[in-house]
C-alpha positions in Angstrom: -8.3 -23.2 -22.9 -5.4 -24.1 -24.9 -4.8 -24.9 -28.7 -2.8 -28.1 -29.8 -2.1 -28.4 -33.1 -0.2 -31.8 -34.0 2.2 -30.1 -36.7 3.4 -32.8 -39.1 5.7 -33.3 -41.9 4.8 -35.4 -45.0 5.7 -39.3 -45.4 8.9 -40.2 -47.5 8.9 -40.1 -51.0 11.1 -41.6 -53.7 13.1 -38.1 -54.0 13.4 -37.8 -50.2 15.6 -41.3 -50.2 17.7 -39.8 -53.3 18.7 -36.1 -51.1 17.3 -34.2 -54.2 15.6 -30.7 -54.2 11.8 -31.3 -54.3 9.9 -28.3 -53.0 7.5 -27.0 -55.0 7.9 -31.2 -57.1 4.5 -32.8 -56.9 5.5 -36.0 -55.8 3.9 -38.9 -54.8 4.4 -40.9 -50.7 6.5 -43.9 -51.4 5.3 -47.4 -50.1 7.6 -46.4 -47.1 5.7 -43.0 -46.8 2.4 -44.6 -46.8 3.1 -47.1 -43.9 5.1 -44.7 -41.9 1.8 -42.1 -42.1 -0.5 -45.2 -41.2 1.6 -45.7 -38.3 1.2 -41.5 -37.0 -2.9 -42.1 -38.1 -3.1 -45.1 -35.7 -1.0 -43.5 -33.1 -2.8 -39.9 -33.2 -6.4 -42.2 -33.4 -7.8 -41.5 -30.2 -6.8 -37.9 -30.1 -10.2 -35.3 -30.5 -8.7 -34.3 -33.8 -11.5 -31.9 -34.9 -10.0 -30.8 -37.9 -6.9 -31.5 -40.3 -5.6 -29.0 -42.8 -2.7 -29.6 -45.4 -0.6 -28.4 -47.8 -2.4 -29.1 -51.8 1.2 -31.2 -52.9 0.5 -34.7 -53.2 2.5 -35.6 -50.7 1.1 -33.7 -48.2 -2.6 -34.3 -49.0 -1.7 -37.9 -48.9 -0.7 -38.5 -45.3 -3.0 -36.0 -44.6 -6.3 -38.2 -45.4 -4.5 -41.3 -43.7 -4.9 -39.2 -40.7 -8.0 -37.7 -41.0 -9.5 -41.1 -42.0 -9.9 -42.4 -38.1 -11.9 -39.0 -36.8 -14.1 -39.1 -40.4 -12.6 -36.2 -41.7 -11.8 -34.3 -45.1 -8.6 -32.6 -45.2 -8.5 -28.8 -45.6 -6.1 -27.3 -48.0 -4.3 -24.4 -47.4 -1.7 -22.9 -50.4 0.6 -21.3 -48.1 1.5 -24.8 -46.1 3.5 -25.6 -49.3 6.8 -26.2 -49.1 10.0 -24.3 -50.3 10.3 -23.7 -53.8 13.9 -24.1 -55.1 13.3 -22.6 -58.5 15.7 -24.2 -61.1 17.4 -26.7 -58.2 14.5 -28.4 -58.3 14.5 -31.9 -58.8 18.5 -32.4 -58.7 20.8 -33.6 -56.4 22.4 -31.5 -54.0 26.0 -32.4 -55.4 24.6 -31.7 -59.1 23.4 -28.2 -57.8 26.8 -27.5 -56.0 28.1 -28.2 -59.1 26.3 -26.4 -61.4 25.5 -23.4 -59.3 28.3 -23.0 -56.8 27.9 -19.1 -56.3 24.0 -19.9 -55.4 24.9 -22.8 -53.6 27.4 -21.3 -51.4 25.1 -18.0 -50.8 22.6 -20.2 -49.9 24.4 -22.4 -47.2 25.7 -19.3 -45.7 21.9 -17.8 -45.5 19.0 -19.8 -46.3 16.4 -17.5 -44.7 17.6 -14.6 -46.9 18.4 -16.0 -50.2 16.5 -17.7 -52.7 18.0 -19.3 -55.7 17.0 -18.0 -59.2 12.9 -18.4 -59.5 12.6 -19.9 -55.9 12.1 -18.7 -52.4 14.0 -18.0 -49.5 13.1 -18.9 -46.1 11.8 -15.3 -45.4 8.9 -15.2 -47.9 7.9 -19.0 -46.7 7.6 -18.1 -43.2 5.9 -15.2 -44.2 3.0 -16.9 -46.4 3.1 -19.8 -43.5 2.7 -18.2 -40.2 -1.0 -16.0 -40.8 -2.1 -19.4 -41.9 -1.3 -21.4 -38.9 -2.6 -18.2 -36.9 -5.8 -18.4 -38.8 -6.2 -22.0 -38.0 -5.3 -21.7 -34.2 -8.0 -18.6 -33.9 -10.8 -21.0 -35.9 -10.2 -24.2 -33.4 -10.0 -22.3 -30.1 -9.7 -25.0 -27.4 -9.7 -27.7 -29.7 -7.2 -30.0 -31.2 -6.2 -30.6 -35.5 -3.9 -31.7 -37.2 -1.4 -29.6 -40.0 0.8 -31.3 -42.5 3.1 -29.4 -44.2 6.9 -29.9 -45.5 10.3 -30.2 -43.9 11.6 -26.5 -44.7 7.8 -25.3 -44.0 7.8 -26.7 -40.4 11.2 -25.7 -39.2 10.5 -22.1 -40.4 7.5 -22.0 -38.6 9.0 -23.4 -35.1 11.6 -20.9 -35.6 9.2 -17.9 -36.0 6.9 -19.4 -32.8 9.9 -20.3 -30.1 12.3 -16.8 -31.3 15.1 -19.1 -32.7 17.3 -17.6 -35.0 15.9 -18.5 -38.8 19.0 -18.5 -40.4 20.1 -21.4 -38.6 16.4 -23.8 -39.4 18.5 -26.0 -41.9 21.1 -26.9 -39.8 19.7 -26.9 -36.2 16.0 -28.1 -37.1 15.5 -31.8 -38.3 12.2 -32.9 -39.7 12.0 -37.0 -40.6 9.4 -37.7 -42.6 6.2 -38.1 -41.1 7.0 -37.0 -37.6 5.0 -34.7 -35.0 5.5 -32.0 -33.7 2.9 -30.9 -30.7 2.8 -27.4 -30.4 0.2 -25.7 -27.8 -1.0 -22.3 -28.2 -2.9 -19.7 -25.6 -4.2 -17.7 -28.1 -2.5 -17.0 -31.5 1.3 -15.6 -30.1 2.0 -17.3 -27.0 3.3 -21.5 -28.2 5.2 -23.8 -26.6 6.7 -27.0 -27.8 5.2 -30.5 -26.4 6.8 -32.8 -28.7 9.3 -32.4 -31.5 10.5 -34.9 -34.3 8.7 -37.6 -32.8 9.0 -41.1 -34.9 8.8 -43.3 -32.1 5.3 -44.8 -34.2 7.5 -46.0 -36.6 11.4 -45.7 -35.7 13.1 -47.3 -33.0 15.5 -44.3 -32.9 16.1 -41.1 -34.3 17.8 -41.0 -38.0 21.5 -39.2 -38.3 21.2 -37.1 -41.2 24.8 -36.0 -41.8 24.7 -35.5 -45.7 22.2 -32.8 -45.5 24.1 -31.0 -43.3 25.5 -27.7 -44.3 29.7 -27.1 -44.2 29.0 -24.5 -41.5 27.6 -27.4 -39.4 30.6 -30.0 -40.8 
């Protein structure tokens, strides 16, 4: 019998209306967040959710108690759900960092998965903290249905590693809104295939157009 796991990114926050770098940034859900991970809890209600794990951020741990509040559960925390850590980009605009560190900034839009900027991570070392935790939770709930909640990056590296799609490309080819889901279905640990993706139809009547995080390879 198959896995599904209902893979979600985080609510918006304050920092994800401003474009700026907040990996590893504890931030809070804004109001916006909040109702848009209300309206995923009451959507995902009457699904046999028997477990829901998260990332520790605020953010994260946030929407994920909105959804585990219907099915009477406590979030699980897991450290490598966390999302990207830009190192000294965080918190800053992506026009202050392409000023201030063009050589990075330009390295990194030509290879996300392979560089990191100075103190962060590249997309290699997330996906490799990410995936044996997602494995571990798919062997623990054999059959069964939960709930993740991780981060933009996070998720997009992950689908990359689980459908063979070419991880130097997640930025560009991979959106995440905040707080959509992503169904993924498993038979056994290896073998996934993608159910739903980028799903906001619980609280968008469309899907956004995110042009100014778009890389100049892309423009």
């Amino acid at each position: 019998m198959s896995t599904r796991v209902a893979l979600v990114r985080h609510g918006a926050t304050t920092l994800t209306a401003e474009d700026r770098f907040a990996g590893s940034t504890d931030v809070e859900l804004s109001e916006t967040g909040r109702a848009q991970a209300q309206a995923l809890a009451a959507r995902l209600s009457t699904v046999p959710l028997v477990a829901v794990y998260t990332s520790p951020l605020r953010r994260t741990l946030a929407t994920a108690s909105i959804l585990a509040e219907p099915h009477g559960l406590t979030p699980v925390t897991r450290e490598g759900l966390r999302e990207i850590d830009h190192g000294h980009w965080e918190t800053l605009t992506r026009a202050d960092v392409e000023a201030r560190f063009a050589s990075e900034y330009d390295a990194w839009e030509q290879d996300p998965f392979a560089f990191a900027p100075a103190g962060g991570e590249s997309g290699a070392h997330v996906m490799a903290r990410a995936l044996p935790v997602l494995r571990e939770i798919v062997l623990a709930h054999e059959g069964a249905s939960v709930a993740v909640v991780s981060h933009k990056a996070t998720i997009r590296l992950l689908l990359c590693a689980l459908l063979g799609i070419d991880a130097r490309g997640y930025r560009d080819r991979l959106d995440q809104a905040p707080a959509c889901l992503n169904v993924v279905e498993f038979n056994g640990p290896v073998r996934a295939r993608l159910m739903a993706y980028n799903d906001v139809s619980h609280y968008a009547s469309a899907p956004r157009r995110p042009e100014g995080q778009l890389s100049k390879w892309w423009q």
